[in-house]
Kinemage of the C-alpha trace (Angstrom):
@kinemage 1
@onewidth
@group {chain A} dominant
@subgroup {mainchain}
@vectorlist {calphas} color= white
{ca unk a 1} P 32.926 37.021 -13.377
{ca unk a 2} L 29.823 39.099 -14.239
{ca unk a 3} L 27.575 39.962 -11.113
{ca unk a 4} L 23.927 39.682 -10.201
{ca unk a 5} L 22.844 42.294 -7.011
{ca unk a 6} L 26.209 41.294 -5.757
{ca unk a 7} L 26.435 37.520 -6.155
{ca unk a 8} L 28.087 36.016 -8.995
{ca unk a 9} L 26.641 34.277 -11.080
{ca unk a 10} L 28.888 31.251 -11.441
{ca unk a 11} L 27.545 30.802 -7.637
{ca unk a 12} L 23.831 30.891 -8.436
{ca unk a 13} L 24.441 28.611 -11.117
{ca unk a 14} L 26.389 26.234 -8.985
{ca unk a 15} L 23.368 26.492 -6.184
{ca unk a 16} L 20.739 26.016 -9.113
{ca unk a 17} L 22.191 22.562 -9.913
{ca unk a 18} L 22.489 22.130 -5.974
{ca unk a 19} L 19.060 22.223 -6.106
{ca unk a 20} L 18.066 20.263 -9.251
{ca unk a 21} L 20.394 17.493 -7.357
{ca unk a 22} L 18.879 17.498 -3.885
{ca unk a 23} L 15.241 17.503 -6.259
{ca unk a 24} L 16.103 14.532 -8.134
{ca unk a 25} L 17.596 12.566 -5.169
{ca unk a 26} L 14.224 13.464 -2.961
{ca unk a 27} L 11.856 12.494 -5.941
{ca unk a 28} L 14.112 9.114 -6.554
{ca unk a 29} L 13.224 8.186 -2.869
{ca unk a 30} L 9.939 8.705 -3.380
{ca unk a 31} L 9.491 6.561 -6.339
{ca unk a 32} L 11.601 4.024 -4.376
{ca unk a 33} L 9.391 3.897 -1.792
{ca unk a 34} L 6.030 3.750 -3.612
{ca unk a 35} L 7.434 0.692 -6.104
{ca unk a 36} L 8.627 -1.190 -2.575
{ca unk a 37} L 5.005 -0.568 -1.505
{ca unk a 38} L 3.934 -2.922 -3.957
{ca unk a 39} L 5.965 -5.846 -2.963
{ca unk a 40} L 6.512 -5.178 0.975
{ca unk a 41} L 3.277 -5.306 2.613
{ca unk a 42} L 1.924 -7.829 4.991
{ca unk a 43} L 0.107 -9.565 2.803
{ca unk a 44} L -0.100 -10.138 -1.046
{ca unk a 45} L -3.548 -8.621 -0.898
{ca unk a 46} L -1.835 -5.387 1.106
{ca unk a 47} L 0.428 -5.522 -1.614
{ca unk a 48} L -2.562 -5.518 -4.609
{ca unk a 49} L -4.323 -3.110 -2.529
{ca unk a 50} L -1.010 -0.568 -2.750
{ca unk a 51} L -0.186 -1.260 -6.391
{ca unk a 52} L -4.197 -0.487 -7.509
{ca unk a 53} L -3.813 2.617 -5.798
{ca unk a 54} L 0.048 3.499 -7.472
{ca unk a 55} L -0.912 2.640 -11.104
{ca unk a 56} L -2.280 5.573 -13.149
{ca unk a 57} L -5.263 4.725 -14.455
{ca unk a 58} L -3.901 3.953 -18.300
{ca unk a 59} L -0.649 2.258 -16.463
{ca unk a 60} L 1.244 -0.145 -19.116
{ca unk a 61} L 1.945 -3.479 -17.479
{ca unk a 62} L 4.240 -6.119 -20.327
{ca unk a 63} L 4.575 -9.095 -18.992
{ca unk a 64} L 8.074 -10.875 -21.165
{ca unk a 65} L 7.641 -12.403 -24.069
{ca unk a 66} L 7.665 -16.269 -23.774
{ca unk a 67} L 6.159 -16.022 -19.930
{ca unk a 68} L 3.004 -18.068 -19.885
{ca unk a 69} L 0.819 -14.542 -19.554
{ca unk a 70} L 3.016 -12.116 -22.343
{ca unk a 71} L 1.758 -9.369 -23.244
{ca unk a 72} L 0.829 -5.938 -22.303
{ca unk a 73} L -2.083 -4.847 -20.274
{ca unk a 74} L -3.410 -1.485 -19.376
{ca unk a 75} L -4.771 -0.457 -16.501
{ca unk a 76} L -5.003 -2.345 -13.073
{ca unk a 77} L -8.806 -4.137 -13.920
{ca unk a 78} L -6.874 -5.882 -17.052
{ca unk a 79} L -3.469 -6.749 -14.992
{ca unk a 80} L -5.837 -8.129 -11.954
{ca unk a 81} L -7.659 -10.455 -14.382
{ca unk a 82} L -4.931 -11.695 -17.035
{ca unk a 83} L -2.235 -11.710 -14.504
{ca unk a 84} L -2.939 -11.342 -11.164
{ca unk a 85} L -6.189 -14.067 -11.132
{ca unk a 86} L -4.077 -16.233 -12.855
{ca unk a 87} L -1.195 -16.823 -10.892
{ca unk a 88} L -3.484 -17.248 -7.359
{ca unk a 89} L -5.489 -20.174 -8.926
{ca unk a 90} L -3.148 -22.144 -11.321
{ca unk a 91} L -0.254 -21.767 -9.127
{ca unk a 92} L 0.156 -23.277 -5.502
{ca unk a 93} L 2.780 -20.775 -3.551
{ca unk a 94} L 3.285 -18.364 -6.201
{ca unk a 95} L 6.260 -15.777 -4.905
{ca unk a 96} L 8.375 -13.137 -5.822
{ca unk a 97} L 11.252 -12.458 -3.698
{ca unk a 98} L 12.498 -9.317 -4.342
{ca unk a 99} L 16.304 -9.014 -3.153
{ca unk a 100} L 16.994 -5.419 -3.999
{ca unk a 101} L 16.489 -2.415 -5.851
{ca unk a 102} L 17.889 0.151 -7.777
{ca unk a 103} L 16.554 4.061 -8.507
{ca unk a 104} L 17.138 6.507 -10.673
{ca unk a 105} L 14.475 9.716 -11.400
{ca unk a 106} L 11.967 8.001 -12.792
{ca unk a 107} L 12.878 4.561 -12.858
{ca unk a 108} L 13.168 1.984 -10.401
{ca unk a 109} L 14.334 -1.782 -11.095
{ca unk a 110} L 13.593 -4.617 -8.706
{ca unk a 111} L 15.589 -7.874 -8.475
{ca unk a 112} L 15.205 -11.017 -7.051
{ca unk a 113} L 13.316 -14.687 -7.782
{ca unk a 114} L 10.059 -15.888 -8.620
{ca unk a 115} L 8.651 -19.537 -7.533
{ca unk a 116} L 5.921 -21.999 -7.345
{ca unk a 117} L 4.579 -25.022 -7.861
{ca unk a 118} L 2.173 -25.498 -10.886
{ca unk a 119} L -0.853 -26.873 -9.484
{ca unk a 120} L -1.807 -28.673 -13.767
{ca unk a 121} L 1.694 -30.607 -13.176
{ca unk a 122} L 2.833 -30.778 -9.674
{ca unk a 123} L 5.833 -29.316 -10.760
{ca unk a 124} L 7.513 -26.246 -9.020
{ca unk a 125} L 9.713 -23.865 -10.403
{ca unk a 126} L 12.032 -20.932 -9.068
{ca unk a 127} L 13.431 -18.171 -11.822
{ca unk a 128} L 15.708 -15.284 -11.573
{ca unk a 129} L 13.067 -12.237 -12.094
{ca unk a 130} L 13.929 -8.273 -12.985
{ca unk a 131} L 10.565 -5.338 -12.882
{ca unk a 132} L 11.457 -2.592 -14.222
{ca unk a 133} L 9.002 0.290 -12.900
{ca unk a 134} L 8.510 3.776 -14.777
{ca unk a 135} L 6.828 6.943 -12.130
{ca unk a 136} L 5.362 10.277 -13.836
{ca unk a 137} L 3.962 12.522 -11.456
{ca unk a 138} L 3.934 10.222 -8.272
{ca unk a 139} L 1.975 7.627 -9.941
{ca unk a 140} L 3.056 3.851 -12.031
{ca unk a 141} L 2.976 4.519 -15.560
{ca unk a 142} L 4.507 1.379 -17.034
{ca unk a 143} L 6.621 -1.759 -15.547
{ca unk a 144} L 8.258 -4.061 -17.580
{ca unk a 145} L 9.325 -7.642 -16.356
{ca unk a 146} L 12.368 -9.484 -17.335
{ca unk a 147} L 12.401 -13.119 -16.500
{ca unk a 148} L 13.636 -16.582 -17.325
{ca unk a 149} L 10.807 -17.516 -18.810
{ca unk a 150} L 11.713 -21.370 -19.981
{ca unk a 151} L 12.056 -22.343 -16.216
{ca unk a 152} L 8.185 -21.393 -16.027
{ca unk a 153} L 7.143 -23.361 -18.841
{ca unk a 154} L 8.838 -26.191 -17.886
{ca unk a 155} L 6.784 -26.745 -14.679
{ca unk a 156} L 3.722 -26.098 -16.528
């Protein structure tokens, strides 16, 4: 096996992917823990507060097509007023429970249900809800969100 000052280099190799692991894994956990920022503070508006300061400035947010607010919005001004503004006042007890997650590198994809009642109709709802969440550089570039979207509708 050829030789570098003494070490092979199969073994720096093998320690060079070592360390590409252990890299990976560290900047998974980070991404983990800023995307669970944005659903597990204290309050919602702890929550809005971490997520405005995650989101890079041109930050993709697509809400699913056939969910009363499709569509894709950049940057956290547009997502506060087409999303965000909507749900608190045409929505009574708006929630996401988020049951778990899953990371990856970049990506991290949150699980769990949505519910409310929709203030219009009286009518409440609860859906099964997936975000995924892309990271670049410790900051939200893009989430996507998954949802059962005809349960919403109906209660509207």
């Amino acid at each position: 096996m050829p030789m570098l000052n003494d070490v092979s280099t199969g073994s720096l190799v093998s320690e060079l992917a070592q360390l590409s692991l252990i890299e990976t894994a560290r900047q998974t956990d980070a991404n983990l823990a800023l995307v669970k920022s944005t659903y597990e503070g204290s309050s919602s508006a702890e929550n809005a507060k971490n997520l405005q300061h995650a989101l890079a400035s041109d930050a993709r947010w697509t809400e699913a097509a056939g969910f009363p607010y499709a569509g894709t919005y950049v940057g956290f001004s547009a997502i506060a007023t087409k999303v965000f503004a909507r749900l608190e006042t045409e929505w009574d007890n708006y929630r996401v429970d988020i049951e778990d997650y899953v990371a990856q590198g970049d990506k991290v994809f949150a699980f769990g249900t949505y519910s409310g009642t929709y203030v219009k109709t009286g009518k409440y709802f609860s859906a099964r809800v997936a975000h995924l969440w892309k990271i670049h550089s410790g900051k939200i570039v893009s989430f996507e969100q998954f949802v059962d979207s005809h349960t919403v509708v109906n209660a509207m």
